[in-house]
PDBQT receptor file of N, H, CA, C and O in Angstrom, charges set to zero:
ATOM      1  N   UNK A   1      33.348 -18.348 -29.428  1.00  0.00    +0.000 N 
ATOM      2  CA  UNK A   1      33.003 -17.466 -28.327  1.00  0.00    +0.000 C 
ATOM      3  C   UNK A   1      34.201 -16.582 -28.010  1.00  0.00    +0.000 C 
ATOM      4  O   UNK A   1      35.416 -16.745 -28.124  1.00  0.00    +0.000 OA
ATOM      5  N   UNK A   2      33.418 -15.572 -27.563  1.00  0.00    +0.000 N 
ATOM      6  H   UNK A   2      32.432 -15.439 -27.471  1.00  0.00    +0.000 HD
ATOM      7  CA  UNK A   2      34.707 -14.415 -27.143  1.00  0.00    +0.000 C 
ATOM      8  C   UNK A   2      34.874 -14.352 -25.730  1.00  0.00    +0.000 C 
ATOM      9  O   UNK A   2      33.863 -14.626 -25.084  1.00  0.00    +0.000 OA
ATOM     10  N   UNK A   3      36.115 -13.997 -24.958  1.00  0.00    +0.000 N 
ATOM     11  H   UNK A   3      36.937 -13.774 -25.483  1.00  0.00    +0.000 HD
ATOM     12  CA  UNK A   3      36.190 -13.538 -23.544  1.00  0.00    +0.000 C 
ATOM     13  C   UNK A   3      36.937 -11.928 -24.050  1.00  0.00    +0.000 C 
ATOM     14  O   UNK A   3      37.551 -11.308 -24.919  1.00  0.00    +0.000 OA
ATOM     15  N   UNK A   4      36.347 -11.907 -22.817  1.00  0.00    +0.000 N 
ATOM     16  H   UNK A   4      35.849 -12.411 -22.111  1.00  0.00    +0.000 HD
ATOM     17  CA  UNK A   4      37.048 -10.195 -22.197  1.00  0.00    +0.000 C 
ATOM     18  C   UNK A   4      38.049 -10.341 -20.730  1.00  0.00    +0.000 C 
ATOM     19  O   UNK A   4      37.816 -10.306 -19.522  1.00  0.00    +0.000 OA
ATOM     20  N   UNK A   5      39.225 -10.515 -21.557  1.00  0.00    +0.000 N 
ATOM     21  H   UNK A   5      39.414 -10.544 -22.539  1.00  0.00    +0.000 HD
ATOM     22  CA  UNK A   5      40.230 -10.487 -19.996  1.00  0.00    +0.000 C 
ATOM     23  C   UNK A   5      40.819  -9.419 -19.479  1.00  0.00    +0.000 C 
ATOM     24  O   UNK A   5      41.474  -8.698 -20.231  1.00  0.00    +0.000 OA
ATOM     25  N   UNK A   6      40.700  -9.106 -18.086  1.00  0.00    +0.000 N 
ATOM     26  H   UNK A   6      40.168  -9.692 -17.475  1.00  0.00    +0.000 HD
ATOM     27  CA  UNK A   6      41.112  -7.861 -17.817  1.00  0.00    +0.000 C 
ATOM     28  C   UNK A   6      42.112  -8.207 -17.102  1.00  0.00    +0.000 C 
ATOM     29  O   UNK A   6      41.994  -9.337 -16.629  1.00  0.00    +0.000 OA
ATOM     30  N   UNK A   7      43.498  -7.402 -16.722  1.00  0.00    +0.000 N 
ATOM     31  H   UNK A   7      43.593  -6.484 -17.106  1.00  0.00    +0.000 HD
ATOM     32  CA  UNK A   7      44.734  -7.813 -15.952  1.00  0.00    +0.000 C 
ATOM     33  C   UNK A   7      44.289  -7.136 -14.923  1.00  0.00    +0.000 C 
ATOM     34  O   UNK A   7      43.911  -6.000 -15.207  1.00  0.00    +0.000 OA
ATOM     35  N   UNK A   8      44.191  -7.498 -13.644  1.00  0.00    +0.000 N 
ATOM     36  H   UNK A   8      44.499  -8.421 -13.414  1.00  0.00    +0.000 HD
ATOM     37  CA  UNK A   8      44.070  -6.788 -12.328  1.00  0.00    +0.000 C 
ATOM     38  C   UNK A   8      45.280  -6.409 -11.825  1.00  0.00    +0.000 C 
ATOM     39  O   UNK A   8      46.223  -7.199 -11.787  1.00  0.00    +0.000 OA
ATOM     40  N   UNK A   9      45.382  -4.901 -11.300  1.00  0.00    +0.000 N 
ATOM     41  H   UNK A   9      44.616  -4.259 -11.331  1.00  0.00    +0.000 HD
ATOM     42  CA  UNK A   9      46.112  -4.164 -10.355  1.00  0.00    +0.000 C 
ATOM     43  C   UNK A   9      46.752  -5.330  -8.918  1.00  0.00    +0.000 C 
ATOM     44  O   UNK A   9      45.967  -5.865  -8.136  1.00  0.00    +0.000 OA
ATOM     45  N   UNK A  10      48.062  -5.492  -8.859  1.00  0.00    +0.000 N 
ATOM     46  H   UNK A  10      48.700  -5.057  -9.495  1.00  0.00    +0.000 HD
ATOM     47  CA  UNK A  10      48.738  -6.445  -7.796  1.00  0.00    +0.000 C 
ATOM     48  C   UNK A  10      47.942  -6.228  -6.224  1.00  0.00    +0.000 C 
ATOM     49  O   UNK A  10      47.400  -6.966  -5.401  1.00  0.00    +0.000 OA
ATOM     50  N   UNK A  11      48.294  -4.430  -6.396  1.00  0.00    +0.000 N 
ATOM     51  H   UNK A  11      48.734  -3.830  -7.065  1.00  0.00    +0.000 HD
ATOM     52  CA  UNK A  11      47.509  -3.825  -5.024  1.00  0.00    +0.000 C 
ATOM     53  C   UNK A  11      46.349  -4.245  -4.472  1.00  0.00    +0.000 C 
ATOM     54  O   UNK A  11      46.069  -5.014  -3.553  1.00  0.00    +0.000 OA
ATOM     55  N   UNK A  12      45.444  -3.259  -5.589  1.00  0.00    +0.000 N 
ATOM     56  H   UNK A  12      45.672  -2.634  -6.335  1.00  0.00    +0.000 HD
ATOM     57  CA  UNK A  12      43.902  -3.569  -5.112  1.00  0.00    +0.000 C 
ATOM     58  C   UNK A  12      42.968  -4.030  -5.852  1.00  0.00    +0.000 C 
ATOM     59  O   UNK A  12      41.777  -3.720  -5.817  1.00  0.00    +0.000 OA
ATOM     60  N   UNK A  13      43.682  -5.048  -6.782  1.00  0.00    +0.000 N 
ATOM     61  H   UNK A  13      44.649  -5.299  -6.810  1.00  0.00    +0.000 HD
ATOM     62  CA  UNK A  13      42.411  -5.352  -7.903  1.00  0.00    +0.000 C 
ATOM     63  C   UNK A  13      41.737  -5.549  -8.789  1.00  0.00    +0.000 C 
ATOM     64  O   UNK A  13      41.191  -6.444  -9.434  1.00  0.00    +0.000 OA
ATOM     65  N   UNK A  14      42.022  -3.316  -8.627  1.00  0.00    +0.000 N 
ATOM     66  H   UNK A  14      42.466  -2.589  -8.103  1.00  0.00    +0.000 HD
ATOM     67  CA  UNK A  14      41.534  -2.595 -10.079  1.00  0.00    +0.000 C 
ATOM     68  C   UNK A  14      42.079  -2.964 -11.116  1.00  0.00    +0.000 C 
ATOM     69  O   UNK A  14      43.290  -3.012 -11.332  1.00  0.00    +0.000 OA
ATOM     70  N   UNK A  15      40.818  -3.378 -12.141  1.00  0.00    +0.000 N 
ATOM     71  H   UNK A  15      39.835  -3.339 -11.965  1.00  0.00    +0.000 HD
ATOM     72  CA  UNK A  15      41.631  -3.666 -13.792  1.00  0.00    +0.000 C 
ATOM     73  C   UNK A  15      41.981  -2.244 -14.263  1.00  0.00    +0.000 C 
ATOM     74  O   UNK A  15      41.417  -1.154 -14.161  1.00  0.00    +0.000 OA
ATOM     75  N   UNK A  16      43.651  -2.869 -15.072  1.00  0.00    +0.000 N 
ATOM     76  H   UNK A  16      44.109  -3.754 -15.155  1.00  0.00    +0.000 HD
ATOM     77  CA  UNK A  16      44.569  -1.753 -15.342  1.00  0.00    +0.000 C 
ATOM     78  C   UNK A  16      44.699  -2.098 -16.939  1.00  0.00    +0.000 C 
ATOM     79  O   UNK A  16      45.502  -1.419 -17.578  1.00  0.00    +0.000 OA
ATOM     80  N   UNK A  17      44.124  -2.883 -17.465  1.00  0.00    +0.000 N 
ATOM     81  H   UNK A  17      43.471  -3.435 -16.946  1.00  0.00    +0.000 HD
ATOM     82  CA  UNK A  17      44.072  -3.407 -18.485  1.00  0.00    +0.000 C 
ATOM     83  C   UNK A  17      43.147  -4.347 -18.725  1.00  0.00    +0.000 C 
ATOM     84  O   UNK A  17      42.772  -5.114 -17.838  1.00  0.00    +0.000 OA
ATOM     85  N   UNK A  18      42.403  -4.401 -20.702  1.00  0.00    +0.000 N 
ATOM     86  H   UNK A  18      42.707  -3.778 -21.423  1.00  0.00    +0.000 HD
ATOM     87  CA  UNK A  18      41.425  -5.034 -20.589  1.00  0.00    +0.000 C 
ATOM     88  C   UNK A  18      41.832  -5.745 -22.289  1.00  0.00    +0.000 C 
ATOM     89  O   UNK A  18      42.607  -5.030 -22.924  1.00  0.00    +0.000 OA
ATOM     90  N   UNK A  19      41.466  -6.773 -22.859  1.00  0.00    +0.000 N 
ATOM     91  H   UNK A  19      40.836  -7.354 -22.343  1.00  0.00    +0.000 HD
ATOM     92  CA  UNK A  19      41.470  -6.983 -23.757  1.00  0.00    +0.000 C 
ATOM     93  C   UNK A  19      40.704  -8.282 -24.523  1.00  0.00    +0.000 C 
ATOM     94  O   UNK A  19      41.050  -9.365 -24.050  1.00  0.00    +0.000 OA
ATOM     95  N   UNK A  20      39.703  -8.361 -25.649  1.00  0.00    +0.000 N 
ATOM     96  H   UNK A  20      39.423  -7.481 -26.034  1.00  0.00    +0.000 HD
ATOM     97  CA  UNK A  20      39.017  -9.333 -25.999  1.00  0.00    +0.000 C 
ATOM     98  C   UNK A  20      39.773 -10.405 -26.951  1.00  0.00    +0.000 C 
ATOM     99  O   UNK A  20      40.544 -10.035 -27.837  1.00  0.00    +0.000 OA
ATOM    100  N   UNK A  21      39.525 -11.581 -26.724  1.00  0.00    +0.000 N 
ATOM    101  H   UNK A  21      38.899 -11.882 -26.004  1.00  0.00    +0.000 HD
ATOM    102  CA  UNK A  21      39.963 -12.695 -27.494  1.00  0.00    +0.000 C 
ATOM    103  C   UNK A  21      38.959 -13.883 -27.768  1.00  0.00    +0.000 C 
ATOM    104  O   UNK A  21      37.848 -14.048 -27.264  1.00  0.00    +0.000 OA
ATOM    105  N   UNK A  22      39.534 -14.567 -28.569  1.00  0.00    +0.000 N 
ATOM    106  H   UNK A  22      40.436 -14.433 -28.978  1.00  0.00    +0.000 HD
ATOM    107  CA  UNK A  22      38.765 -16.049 -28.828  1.00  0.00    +0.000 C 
ATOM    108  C   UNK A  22      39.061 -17.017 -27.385  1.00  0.00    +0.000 C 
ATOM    109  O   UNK A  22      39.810 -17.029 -26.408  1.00  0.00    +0.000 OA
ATOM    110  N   UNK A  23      38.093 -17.687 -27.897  1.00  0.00    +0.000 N 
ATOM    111  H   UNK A  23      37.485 -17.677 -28.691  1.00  0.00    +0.000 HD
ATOM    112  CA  UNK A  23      38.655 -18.759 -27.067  1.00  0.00    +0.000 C 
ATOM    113  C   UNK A  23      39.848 -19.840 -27.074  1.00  0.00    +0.000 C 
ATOM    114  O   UNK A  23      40.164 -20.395 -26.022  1.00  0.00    +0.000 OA
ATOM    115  N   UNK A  24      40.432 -20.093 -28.159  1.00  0.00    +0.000 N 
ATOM    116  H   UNK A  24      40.174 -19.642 -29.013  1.00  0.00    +0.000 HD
ATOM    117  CA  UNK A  24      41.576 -20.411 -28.239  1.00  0.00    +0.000 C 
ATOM    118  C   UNK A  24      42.863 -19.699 -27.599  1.00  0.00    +0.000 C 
ATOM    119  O   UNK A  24      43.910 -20.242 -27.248  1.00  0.00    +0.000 OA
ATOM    120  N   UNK A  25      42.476 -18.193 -27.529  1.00  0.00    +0.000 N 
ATOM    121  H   UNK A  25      41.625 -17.751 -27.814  1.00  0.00    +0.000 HD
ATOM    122  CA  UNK A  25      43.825 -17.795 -26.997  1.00  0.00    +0.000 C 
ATOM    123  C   UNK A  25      43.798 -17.867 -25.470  1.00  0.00    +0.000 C 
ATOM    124  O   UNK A  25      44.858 -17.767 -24.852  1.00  0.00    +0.000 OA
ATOM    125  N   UNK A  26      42.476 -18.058 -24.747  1.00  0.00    +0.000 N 
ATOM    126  H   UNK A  26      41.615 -18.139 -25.249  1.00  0.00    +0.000 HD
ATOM    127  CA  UNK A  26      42.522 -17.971 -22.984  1.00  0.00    +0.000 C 
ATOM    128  C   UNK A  26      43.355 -18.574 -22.851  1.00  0.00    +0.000 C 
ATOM    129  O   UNK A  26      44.186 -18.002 -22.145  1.00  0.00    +0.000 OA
ATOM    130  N   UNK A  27      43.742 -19.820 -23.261  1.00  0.00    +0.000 N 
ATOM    131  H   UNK A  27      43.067 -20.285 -23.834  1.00  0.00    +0.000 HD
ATOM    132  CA  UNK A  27      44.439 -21.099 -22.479  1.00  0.00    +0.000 C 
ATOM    133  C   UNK A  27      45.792 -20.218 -22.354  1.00  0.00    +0.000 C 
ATOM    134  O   UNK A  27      46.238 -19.804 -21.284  1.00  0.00    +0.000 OA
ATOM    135  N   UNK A  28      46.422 -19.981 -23.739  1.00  0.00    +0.000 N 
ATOM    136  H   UNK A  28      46.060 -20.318 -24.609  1.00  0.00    +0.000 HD
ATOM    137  CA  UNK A  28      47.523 -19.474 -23.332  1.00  0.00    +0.000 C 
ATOM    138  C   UNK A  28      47.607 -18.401 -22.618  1.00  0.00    +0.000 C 
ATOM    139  O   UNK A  28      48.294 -18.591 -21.614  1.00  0.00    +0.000 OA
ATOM    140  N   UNK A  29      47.078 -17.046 -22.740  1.00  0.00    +0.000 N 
ATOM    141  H   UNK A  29      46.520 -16.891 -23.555  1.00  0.00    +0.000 HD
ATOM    142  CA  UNK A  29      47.233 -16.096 -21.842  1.00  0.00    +0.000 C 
ATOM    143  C   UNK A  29      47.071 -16.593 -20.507  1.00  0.00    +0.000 C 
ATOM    144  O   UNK A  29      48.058 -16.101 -19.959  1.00  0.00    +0.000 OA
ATOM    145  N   UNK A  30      46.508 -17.204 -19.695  1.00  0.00    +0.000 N 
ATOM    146  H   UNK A  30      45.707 -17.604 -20.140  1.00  0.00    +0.000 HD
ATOM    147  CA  UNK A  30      46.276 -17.946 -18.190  1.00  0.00    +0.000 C 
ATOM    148  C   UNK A  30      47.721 -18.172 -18.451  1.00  0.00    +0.000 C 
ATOM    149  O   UNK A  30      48.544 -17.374 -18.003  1.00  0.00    +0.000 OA
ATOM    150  N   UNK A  31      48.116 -19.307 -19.213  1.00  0.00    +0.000 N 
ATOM    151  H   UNK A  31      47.447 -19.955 -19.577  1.00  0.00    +0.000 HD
ATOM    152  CA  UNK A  31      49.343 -19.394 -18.710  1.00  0.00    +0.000 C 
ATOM    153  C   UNK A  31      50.661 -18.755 -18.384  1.00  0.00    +0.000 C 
ATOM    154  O   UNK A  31      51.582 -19.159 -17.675  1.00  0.00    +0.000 OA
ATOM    155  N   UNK A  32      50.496 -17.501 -19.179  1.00  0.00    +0.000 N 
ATOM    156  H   UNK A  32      49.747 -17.173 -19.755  1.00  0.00    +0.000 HD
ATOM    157  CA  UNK A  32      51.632 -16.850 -19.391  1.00  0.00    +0.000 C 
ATOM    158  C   UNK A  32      51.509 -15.578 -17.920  1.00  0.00    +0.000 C 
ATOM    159  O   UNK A  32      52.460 -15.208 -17.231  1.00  0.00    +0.000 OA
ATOM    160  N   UNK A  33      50.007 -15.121 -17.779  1.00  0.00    +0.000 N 
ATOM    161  H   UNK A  33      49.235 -15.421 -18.338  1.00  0.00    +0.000 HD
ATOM    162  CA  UNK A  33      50.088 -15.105 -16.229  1.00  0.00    +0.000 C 
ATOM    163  C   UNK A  33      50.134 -15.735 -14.819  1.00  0.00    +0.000 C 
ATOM    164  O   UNK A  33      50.284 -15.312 -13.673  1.00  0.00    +0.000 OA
ATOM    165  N   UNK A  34      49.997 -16.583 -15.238  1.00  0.00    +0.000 N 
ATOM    166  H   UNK A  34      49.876 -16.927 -16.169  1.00  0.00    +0.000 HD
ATOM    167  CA  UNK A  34      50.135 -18.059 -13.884  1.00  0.00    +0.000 C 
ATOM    168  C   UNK A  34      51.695 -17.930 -13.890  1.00  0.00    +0.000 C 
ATOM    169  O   UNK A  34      52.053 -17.357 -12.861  1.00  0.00    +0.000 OA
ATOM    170  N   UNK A  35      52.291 -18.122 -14.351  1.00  0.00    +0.000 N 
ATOM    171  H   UNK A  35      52.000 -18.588 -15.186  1.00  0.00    +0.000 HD
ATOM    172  CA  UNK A  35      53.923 -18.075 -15.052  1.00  0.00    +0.000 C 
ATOM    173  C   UNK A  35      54.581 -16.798 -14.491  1.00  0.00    +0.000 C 
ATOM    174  O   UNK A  35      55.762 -16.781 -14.146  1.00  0.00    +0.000 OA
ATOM    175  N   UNK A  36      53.761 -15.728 -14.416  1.00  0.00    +0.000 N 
ATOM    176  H   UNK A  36      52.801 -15.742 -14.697  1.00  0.00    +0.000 HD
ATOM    177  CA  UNK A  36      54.361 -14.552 -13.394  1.00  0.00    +0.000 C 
ATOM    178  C   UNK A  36      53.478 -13.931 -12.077  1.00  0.00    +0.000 C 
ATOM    179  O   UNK A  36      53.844 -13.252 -11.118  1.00  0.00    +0.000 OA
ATOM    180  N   UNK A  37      52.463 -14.347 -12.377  1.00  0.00    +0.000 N 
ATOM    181  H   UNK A  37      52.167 -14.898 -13.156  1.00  0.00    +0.000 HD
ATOM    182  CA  UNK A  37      51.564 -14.393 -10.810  1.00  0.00    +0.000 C 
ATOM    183  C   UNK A  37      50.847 -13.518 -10.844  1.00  0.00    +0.000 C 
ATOM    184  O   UNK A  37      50.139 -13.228  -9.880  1.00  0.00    +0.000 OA
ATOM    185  N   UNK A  38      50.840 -12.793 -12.090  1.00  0.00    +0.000 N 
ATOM    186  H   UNK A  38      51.415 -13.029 -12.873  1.00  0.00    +0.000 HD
ATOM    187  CA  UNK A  38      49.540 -11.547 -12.552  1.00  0.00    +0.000 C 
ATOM    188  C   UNK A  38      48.541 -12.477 -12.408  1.00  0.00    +0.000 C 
ATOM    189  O   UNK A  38      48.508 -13.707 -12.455  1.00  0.00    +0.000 OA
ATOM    190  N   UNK A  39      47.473 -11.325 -12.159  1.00  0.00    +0.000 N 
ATOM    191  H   UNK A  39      47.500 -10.326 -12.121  1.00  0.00    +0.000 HD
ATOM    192  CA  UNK A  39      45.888 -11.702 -11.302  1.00  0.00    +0.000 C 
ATOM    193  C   UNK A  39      45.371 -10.945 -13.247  1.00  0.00    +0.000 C 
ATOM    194  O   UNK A  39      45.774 -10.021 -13.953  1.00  0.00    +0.000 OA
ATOM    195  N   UNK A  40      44.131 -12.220 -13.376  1.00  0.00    +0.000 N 
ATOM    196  H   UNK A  40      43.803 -12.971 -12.802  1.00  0.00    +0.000 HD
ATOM    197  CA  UNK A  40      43.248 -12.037 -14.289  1.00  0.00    +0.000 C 
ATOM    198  C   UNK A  40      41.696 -11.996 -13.831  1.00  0.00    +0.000 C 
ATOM    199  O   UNK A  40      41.388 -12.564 -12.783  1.00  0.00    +0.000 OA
ATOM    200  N   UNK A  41      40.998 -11.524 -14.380  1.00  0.00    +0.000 N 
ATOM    201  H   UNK A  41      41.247 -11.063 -15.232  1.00  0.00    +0.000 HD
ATOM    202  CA  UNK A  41      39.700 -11.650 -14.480  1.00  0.00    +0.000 C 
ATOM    203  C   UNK A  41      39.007 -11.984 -15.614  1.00  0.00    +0.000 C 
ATOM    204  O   UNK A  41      39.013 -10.991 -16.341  1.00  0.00    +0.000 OA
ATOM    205  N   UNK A  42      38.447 -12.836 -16.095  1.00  0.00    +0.000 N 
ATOM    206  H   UNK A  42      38.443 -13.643 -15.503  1.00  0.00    +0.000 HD
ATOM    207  CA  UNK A  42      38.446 -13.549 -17.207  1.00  0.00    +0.000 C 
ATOM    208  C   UNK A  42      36.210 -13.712 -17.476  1.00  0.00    +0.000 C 
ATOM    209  O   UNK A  42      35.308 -14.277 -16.858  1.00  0.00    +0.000 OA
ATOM    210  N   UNK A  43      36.255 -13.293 -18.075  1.00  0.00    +0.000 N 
ATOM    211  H   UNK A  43      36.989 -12.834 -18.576  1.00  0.00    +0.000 HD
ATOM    212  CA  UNK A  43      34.360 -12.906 -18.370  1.00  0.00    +0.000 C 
ATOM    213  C   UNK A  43      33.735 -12.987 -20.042  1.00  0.00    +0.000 C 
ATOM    214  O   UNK A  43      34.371 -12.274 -20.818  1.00  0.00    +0.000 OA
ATOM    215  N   UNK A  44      32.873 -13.569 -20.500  1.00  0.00    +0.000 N 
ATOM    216  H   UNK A  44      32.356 -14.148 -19.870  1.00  0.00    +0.000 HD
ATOM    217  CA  UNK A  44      32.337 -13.768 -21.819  1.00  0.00    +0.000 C 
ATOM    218  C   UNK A  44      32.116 -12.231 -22.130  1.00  0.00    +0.000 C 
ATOM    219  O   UNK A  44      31.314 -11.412 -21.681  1.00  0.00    +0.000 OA
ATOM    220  N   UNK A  45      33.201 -12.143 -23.131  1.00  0.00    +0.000 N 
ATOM    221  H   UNK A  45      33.853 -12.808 -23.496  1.00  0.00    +0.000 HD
ATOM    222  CA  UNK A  45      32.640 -10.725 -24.201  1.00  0.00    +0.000 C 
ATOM    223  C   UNK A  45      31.454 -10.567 -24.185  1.00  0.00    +0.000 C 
ATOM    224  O   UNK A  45      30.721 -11.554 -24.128  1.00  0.00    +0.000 OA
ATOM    225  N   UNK A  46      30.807  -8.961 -24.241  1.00  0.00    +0.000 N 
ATOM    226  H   UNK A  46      31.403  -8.159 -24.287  1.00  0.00    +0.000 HD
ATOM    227  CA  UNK A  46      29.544  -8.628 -24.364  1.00  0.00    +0.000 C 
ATOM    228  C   UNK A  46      29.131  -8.702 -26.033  1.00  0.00    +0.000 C 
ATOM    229  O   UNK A  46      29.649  -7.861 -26.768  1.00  0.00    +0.000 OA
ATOM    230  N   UNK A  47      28.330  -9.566 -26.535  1.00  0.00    +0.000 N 
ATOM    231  H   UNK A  47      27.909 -10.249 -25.938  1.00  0.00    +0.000 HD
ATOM    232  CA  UNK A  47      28.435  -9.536 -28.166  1.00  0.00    +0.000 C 
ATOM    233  C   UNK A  47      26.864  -8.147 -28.539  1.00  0.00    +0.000 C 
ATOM    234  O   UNK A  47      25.923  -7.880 -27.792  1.00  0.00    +0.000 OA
ATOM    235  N   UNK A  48      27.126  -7.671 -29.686  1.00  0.00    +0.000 N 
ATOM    236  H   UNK A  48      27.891  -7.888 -30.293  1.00  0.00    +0.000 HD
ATOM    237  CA  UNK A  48      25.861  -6.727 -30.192  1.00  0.00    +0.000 C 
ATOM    238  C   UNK A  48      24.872  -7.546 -30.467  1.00  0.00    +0.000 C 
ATOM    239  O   UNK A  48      25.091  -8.683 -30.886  1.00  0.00    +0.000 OA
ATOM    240  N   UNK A  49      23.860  -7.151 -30.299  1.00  0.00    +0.000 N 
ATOM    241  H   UNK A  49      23.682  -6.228 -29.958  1.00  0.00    +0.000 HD
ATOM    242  CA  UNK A  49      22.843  -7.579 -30.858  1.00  0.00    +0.000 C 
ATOM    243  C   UNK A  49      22.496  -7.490 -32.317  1.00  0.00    +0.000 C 
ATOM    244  O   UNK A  49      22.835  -6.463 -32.904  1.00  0.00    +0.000 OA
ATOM    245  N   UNK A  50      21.885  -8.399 -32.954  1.00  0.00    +0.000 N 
ATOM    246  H   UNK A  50      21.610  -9.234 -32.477  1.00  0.00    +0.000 HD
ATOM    247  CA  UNK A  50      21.639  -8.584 -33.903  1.00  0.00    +0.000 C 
ATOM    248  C   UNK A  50      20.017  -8.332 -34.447  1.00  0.00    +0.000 C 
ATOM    249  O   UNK A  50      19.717  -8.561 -35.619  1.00  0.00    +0.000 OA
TER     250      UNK A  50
């Protein structure tokens, strides 16, 4: 499975960045923002239809 993590804006929110991964890599990215206090939003990739 894929996620789509977006880095949220400190201010207000707004994602300022977006990027898709496996699921193996969430664990680490969470951590490496938990670790500096960046705000994620974290959502199942939209996959194409087949």
């Amino acid at each position: 499975m894929r996620f789509e993590i977006l880095r949220l804006d400190d201010v207000d929110g707004t994602p300022v960045d977006t990027t898709v991964v496996d699921a193996s890599s969430v664990n680490r990215i969470v951590q490496q923002a938990a670790a500096i206090g960046q705000r994620l939003w974290i959502r199942p990739a939209d996959t194409p239809a087949s």
